[in-house]
C-alpha positions in Angstrom: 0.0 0.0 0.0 1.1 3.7 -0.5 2.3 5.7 2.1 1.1 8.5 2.9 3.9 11.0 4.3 2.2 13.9 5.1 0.3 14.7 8.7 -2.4 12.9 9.3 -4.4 14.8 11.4 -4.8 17.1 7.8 -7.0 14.4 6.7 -9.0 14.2 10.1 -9.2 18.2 9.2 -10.0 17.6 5.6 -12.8 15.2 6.1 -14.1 17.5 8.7 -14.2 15.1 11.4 -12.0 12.9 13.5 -10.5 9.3 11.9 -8.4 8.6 15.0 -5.4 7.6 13.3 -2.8 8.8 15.6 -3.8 6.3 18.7 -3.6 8.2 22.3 -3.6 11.3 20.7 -6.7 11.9 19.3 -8.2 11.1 22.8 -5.8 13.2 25.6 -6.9 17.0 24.3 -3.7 17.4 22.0 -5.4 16.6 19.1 -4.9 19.3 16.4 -8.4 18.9 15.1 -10.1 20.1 18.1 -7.7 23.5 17.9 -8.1 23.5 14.2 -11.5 22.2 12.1 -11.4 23.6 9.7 -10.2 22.1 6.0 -6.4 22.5 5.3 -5.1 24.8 2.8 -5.6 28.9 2.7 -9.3 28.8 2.0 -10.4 25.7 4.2 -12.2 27.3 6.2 -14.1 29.2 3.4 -17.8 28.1 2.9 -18.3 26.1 -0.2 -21.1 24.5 -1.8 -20.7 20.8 -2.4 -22.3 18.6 -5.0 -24.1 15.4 -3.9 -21.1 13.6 -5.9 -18.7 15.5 -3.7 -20.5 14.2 -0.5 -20.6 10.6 -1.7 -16.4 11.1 -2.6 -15.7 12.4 0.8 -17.5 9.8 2.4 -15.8 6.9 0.6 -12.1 9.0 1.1 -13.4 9.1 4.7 -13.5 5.3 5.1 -10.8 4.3 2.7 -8.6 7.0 5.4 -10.0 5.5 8.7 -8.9 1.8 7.3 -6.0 2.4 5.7 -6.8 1.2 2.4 -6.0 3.0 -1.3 -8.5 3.1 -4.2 -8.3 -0.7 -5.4 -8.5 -2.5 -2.6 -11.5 -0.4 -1.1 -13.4 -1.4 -4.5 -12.6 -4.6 -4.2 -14.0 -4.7 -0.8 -17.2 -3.2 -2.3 -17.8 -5.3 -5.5 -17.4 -8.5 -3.1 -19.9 -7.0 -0.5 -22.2 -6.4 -3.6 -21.8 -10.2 -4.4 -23.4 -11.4 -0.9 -26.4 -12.1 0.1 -27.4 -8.8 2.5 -26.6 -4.9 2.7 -24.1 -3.9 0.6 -22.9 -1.2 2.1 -23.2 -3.4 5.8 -21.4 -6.0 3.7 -18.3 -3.8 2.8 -18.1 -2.5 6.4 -18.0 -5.9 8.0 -15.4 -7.0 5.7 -13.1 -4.0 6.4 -14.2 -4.8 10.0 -12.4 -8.1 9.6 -9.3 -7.2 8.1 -6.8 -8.6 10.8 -4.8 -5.1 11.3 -8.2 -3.8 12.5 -9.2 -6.8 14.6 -5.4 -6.1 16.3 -6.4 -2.6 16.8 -10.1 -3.7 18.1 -8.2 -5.6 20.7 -6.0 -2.6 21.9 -3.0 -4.3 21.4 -2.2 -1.3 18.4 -2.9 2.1 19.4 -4.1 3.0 16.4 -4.5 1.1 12.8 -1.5 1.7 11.4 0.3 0.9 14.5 -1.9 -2.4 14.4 -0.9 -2.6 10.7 3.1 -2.3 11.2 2.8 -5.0 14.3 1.4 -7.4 11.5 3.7 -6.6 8.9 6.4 -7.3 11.4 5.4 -11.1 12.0 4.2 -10.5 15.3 0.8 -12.3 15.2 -0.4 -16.1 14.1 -3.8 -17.3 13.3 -5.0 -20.3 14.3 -1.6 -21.0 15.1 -0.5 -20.4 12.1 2.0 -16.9 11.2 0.1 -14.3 9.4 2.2 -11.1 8.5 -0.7 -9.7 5.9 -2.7 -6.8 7.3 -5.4 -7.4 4.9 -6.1 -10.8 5.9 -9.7 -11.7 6.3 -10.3 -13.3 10.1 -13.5 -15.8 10.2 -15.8 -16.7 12.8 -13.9 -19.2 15.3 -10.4 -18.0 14.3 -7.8 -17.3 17.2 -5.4 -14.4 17.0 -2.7 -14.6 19.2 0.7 -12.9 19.5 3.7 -15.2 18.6 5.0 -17.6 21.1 8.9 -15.7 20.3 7.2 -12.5 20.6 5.4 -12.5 23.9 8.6 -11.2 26.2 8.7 -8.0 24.1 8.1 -4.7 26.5 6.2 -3.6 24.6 3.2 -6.7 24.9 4.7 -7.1 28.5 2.8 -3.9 29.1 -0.7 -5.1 27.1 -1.2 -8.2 29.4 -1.5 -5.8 32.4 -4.0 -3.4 30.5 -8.0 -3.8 30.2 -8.8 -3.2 26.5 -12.0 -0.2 26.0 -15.0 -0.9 24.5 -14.3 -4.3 23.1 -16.4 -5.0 20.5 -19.2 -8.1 20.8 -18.0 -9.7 18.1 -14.5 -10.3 19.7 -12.8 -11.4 22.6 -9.3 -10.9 24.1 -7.4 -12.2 26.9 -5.2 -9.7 27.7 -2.3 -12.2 30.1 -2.9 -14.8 26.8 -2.3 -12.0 24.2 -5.0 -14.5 22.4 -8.0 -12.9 21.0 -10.7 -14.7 19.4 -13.5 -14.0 16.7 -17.6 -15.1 17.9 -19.1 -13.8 15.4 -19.1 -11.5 12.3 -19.1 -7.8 13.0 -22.1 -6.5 12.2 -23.1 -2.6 11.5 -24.3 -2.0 14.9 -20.6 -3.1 16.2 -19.5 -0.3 13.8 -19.0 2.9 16.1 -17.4 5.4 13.3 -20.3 7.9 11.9 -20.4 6.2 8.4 -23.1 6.6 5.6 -21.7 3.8 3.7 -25.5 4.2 1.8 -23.2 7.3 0.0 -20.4 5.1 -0.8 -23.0 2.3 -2.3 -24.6 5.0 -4.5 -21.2 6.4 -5.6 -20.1 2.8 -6.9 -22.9 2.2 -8.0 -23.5 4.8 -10.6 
């Protein structure tokens, strides 16, 4: 995947809302949205009037930014959702729900996705015993996540047994002193806390 470079609490700003990408810090009252709203650039915080095609756009840039995903993958994600039985646009968000660097982050062990998705890269993680360094894998219903047997002295998971992970979704479970998570269930869009109208994204794609 492309990296992007550039600060990313600019895209919380340009989406005009916050994406928590940047883990603690969009939480403790240091995040640069809440001092700044408005859009980046010298007339962001000029009024504009947006088309119902922009809205849908910033919607799907909105997701594709809060999961860490570029333009190919995110369709790809959306023409599968389209090809099973249910909501499409419930479909899509379940699937990126299930994408293992977000079921890390779901578990707190990754402050953030892209923390989540660097820990993965890294080969820190199996599945179903089983060593799974691809951030985009798809998790199922019964599958365990646990951090590697080599792995588990690091500091840095010394310090996650002793922690209680925060609104844990139902759909998951974690044992923090096991560092093994597992999946109960598929997410579905009530588990989905972000403010999302993937009904936008549908009707974008779908045009």
């Amino acid at each position: 995947m492309a990296t992007y470079r550039e600060a990313k609490c600019r895209l919380c700003r340009r989406e005009g809302g916050k994406l928590f990408l940047k883990g603690d810090k969009c939480y403790n009252g240091k995040c640069p949205f809440e001092k700044r709203p408005a859009a980046p650039g010298q007339h962001g915080a000029a009024r504009k009037k947006v088309s119902e095609y922009g809205r849908q756009l910033r919607e799907k840039q909105k997701v594709k930014r809060i999961y860490g995903v570029q333009e190919g993958q995110f369709r790809a994600y959306y023409e599968k959702a389209d090809r099973m039985k249910g909501i499409t646009g419930a479909n899509m968000l379940s699937l990126l729900e299930r994408r293992l660097d977000n079921v890390i982050y779901r578990m707190g062990v990754g402050a953030s996705r892209a923390q989540a998705r660097q820990l993965v890269n890294h080969g820190h993680f199996t599945v179903n015993g089983k060593k799974v360094n691809i951030p985009s894998y798809i998790v199922k219903v019964g599958d365990v996540i646990a951090v590697k047997e080599s792995k588990v002295s690091n500091k840095y998971f010394e310090v996650i047994k002793t922690s209680k992970a925060a609104n844990m979704p139902q759909w998951l479970e974690f044992n923090p002193e096991k560092l093994e998570g597992k999946i109960i269930a598929l997410p579905v869009r009530e588990d989905i806390d972000s403010q999302i109208a993937e009904h936008m994204i549908v009707e974008l794609y779908s045009k």
